[in-house]
C-alpha positions in Angstrom: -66.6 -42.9 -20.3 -62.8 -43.6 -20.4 -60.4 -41.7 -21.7 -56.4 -42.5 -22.3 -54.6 -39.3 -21.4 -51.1 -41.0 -22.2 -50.5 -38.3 -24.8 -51.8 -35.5 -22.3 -49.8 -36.9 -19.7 -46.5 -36.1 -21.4 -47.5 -32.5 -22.8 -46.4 -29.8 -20.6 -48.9 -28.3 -17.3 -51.6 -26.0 -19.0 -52.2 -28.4 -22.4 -55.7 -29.5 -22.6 -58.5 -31.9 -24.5 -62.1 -30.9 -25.2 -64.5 -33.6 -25.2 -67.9 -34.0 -26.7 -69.7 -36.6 -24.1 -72.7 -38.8 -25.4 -72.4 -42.0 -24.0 -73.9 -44.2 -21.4 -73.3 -44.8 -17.1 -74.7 -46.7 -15.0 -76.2 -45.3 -11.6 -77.4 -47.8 -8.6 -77.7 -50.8 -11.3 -79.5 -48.8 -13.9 -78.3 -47.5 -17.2 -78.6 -44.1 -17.3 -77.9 -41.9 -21.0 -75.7 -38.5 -20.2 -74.8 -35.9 -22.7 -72.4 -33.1 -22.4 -68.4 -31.7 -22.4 -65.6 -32.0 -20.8 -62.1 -30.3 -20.8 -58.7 -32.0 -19.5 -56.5 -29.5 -18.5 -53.0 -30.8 -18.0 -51.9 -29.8 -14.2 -47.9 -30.5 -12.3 -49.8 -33.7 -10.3 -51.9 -34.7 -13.3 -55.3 -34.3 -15.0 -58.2 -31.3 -14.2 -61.8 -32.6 -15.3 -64.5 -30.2 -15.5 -67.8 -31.5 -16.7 -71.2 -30.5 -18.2 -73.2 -33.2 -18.2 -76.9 -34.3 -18.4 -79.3 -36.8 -18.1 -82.7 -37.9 -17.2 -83.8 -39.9 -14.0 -86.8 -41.8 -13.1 -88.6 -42.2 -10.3 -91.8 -41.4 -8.8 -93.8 -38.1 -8.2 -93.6 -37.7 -4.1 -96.5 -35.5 -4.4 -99.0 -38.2 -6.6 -96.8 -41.4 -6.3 -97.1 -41.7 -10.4 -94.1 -42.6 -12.3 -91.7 -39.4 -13.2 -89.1 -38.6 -15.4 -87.4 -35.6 -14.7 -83.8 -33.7 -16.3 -80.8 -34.2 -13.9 -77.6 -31.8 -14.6 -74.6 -32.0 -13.0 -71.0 -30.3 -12.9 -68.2 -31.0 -11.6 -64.1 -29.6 -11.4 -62.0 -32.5 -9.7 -58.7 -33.6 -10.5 -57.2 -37.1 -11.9 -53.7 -37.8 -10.2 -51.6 -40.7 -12.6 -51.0 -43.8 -10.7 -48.0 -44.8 -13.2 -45.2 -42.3 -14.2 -46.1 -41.9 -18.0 -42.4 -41.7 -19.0 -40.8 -44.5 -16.8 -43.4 -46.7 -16.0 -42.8 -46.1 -12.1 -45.8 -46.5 -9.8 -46.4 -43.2 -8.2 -47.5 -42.4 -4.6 -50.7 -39.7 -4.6 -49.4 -36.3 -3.3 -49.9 -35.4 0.3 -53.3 -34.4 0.8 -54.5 -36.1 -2.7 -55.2 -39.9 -0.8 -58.7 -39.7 -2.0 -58.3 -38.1 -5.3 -59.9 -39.9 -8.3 -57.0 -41.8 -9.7 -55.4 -42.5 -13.6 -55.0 -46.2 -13.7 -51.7 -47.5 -15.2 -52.6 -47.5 -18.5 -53.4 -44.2 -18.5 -57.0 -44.5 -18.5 -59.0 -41.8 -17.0 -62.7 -43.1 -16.2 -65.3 -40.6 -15.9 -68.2 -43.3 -14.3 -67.5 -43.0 -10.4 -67.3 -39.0 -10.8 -70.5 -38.9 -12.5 -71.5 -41.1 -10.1 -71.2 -39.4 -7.3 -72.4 -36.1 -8.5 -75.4 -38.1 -10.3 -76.5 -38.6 -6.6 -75.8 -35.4 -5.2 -78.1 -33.7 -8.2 -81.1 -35.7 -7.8 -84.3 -33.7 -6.7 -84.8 -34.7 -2.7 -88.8 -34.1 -3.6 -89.2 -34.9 -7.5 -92.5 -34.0 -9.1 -94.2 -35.1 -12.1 -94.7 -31.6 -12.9 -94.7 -28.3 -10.8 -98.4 -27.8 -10.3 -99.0 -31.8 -8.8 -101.7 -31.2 -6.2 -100.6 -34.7 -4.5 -103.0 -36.7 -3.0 -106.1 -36.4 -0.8 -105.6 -36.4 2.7 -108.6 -38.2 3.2 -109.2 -40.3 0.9 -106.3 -41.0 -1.1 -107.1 -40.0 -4.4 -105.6 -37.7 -6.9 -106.5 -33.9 -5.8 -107.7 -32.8 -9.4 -109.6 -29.8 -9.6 -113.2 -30.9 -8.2 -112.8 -33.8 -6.3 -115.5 -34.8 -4.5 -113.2 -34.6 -0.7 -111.8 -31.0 -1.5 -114.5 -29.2 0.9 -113.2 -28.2 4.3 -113.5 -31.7 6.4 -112.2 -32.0 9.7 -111.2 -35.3 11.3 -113.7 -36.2 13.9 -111.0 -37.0 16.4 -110.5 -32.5 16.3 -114.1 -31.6 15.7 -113.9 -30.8 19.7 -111.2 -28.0 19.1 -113.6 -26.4 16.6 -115.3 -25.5 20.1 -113.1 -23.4 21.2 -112.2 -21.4 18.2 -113.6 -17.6 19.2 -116.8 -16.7 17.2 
């Protein structure tokens, strides 16, 4: 997911690319496939991303443990500050405030991966499912809860059956 923005670089502040995405990143060693746009808008200290993009992660269900696959879409709007002067060649110092901005390297390559990255991580489902009505598994006996299984009557644990005592009745 690189780019070379020399051309973009040396248009006036406002210009700006549209980009079809379809290509691959990988995510925590694994190859991931992400689809979507993005625009380049040309800005005074460099490059404005914005990105539409999508993919699908796998994991496991953390209601039923099975193996998951489920859609992750992210967005994101950061900006891309040139590490070279495009016209002179002269290594450039980020602007104040911009030390951890996502940089241009100095062939004029603007890389995508470590944005999509980052927001990769930030979309992922803290609880994914395998689908939306999992029951999970049996408290008791570890199985899946499917619709009559044998454990799904109203069993307490013998270490509370003493509480039941006290319950008014």
């Amino acid at each position: 997911m690189e780019f070379n923005v020399s051309s973009l670089l040396k248009e006036h502040t406002g210009a700006a690319r549209a980009y079809d995405i379809d290509d691959d990143v990988v995510i925590d060693g694994v190859l991931h496939h992400v689809t979507g746009s993005a625009r380049f808008d040309r800005t005074p200290d460099g490059v404005l991303v914005r990105a539409q993009l999508r993919g699908t992660a796998h994991g496991e269900c953390s209601r039923c443990l099975k193996p998951a696959a489920f859609a992750v879409d992210i967005a994101f709007e950061e900006q891309y500050i040139p590490t070279v002067d495009v016209h002179t060649g002269v290594h450039l110092a980020p602007p104040a405030g911009e030390d951890d901005a996502f940089r241009i390297d100095a062939r004029h390559i603007l890389d995508l991966q470590e944005a999509t990255r980052q927001y990769w991580a930030l979309a992922l489902p803290i609880a994914p499912l395998c689908r939306e009505d999992c029951p999970g598994l049996c408290p008791l006996c570890g199985d899946d809860l499917t619709p009559g299984h044998p454990c799904a009557g109203d069993q307490t644990d013998a270490r509370w059956s003493k509480l039941a005592d006290l319950r008014p009745g």
